[in-house]
RODO-2510 file (C-alpha; in nm, 4 decimals, decimal comma):
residues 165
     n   res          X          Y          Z
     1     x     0,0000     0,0000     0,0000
     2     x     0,1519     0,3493    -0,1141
     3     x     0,0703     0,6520     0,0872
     4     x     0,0370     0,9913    -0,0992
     5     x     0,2001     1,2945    -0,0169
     6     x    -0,1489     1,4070     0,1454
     7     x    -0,1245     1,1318     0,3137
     8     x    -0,4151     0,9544     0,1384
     9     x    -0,3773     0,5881    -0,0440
    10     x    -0,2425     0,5623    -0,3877
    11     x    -0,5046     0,3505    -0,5111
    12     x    -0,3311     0,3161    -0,8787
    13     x    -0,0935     0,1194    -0,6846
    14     x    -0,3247    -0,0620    -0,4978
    15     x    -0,4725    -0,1711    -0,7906
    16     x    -0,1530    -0,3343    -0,9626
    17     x    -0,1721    -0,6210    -0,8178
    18     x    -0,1580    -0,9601    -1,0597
    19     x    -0,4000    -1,2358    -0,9261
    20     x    -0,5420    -1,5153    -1,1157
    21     x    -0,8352    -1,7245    -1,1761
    22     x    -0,7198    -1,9655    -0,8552
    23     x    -0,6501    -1,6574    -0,6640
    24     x    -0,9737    -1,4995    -0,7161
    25     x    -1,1540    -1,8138    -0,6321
    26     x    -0,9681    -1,8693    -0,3195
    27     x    -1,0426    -1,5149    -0,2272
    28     x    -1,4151    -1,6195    -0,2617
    29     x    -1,4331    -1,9017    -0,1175
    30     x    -1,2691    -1,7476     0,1947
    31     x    -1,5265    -1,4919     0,2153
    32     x    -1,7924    -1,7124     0,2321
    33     x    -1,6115    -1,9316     0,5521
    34     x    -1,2687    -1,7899     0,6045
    35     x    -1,2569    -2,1023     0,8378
    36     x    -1,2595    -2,3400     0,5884
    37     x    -0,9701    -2,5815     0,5974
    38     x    -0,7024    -2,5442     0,3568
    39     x    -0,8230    -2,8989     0,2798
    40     x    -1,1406    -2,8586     0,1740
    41     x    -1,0811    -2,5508    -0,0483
    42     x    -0,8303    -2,7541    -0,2126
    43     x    -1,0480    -3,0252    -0,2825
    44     x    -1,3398    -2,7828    -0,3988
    45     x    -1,0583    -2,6202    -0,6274
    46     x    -0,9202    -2,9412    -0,7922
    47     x    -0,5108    -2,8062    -0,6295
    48     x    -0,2833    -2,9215    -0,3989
    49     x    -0,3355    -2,8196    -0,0275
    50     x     0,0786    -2,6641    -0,0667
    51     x    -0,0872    -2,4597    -0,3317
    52     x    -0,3896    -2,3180    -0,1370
    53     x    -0,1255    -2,2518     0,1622
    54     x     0,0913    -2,0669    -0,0739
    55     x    -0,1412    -1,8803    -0,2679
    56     x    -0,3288    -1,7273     0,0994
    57     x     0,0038    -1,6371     0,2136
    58     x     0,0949    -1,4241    -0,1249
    59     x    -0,2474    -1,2720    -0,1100
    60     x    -0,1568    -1,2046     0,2735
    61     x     0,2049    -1,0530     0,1878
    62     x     0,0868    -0,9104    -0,1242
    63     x    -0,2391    -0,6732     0,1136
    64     x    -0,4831    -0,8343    -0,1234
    65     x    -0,6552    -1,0457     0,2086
    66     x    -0,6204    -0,7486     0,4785
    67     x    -0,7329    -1,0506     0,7789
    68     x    -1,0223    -1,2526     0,9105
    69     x    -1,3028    -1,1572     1,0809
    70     x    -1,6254    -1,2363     1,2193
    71     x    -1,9169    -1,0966     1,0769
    72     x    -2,1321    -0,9494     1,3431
    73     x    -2,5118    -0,9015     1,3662
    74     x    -2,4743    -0,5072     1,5428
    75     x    -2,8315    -0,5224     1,6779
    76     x    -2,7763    -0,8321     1,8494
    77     x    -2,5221    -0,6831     2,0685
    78     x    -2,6805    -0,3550     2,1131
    79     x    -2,5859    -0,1280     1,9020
    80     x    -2,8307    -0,1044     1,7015
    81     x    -2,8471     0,2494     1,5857
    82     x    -2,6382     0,3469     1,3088
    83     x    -2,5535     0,7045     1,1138
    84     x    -2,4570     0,8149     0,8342
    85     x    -2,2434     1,1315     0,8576
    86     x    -2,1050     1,3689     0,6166
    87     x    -1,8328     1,5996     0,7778
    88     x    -1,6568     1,9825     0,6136
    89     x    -1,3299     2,0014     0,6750
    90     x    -1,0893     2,3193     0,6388
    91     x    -0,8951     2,1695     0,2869
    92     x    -0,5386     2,1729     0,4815
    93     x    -0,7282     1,9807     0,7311
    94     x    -0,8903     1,7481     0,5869
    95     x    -0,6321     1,4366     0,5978
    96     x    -0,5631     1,5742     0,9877
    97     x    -0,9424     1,5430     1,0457
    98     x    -0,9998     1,1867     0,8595
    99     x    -0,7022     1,0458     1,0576
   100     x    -0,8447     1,1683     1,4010
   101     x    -1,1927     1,0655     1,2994
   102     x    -1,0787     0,7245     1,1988
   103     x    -0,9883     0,6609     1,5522
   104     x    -1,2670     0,6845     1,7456
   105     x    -1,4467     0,4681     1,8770
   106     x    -1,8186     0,3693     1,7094
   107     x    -1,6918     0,4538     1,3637
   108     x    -1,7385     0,1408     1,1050
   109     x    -1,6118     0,3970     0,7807
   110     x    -1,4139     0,6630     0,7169
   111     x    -1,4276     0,7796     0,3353
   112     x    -1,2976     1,0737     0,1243
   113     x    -1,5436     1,2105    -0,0988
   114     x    -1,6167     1,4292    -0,3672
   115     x    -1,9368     1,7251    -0,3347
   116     x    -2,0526     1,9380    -0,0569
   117     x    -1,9258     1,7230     0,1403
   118     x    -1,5255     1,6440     0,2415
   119     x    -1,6322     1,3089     0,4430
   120     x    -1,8704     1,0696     0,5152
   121     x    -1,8560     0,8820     0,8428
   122     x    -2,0773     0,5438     0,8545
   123     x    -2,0529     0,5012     1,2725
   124     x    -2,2994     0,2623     1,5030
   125     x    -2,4112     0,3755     1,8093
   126     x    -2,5918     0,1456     2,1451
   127     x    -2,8821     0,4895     2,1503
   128     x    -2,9381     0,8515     2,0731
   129     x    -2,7516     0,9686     2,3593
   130     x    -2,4049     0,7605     2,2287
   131     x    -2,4997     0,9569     1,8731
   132     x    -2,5136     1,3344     2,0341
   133     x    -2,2511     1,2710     2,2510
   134     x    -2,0383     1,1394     1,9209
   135     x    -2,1948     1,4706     1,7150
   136     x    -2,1271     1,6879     1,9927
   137     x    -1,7771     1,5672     2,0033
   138     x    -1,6966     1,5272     1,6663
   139     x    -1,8397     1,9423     1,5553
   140     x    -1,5675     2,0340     1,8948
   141     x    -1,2714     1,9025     1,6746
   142     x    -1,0534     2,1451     1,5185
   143     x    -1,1103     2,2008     1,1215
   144     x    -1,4457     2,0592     1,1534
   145     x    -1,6531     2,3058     0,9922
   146     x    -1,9962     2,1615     0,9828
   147     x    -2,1633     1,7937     0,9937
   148     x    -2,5110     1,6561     0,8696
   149     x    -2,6040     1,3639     1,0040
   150     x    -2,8383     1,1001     0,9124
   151     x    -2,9743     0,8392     1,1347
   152     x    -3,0645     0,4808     0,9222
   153     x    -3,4536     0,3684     0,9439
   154     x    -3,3702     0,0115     0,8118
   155     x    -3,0662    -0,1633     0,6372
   156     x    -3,1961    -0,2992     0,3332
   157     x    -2,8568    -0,4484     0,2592
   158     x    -2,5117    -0,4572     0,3891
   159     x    -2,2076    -0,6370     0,2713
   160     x    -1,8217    -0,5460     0,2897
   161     x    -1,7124    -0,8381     0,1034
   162     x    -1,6035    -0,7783    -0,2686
   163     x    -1,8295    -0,9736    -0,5157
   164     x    -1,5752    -1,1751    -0,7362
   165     x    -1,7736    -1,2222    -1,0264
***
């Protein structure tokens, strides 16, 4: 991963990377059960086990499989109010504020955009008072010039895997 000299992510370079059909298939299968045996994706793949063992550790070296997770059900552990929130930033700022942002606690997403906007936020919250507090906190920050936040009604889908088609 290359940083830029804003301190953002070169994602040209990200990009680069070569990966093949295997690859690609091991990256999917992984994302449906990342505790599936080396074994069994093996056998489900028609390679040697050496191979699948080889091929996660390149993808691992290479920043192509970032780690293994658990996917969580947020409402089930009581958090289940999340926001949407879209941050101005003095320009100068703005990597300063992201970075600081990024780092507290309740936020899922941190992302750069493009419009009225300098950032959206995507944080989860266990009520309204964890959400003001959060707001409250957030508008004290230097270079924060202004927030909007929105408060989701219902997920109607939500997936941070990346479809391999």
């Amino acid at each position: 991963m290359k940083e830029c000299a804003d301190g953002g992510i070169d994602l040209e370079s990200e990009s680069s990377e070569k990966i093949d059909e295997i690859d690609l298939q091991i990256i999917s299968l992984l994302q449906e059960d990342s505790r599936l045996s080396f074994n069994k994706m093996a056998k489900e793949l028609g390679v040697s086990v050496g191979t699948v063992c080889n091929r996660i550790k390149s993808l691992e070296e290479k920043g192509i499989i970032k780690g293994y997770t658990a996917i969580v059900n947020p409402i089930k552990i009581g958090y289940g109010l999340t926001a949407i929130i879209l941050i101005q930033a003095e320009g100068k700022h703005l990597v300063d504020v992201e970075r600081e942002v990024a780092k507290m606690k309740h936020i899922v997403s941190v992302y750069d955009i493009t419009g009225d906007f300098d950032i959206a936020v995507i944080a989860r919250f266990k009520d309204i008072f964890g959400l003001n507090t959060f707001i409250k906190r957030l508008l004290a920050m230097p270079y924060v010039k202004r927030t909007v936040t929105n408060v989701v009604l219902n997920v109607v889908k939500e997936d941070f895997r990346v479809k391999i088609f």
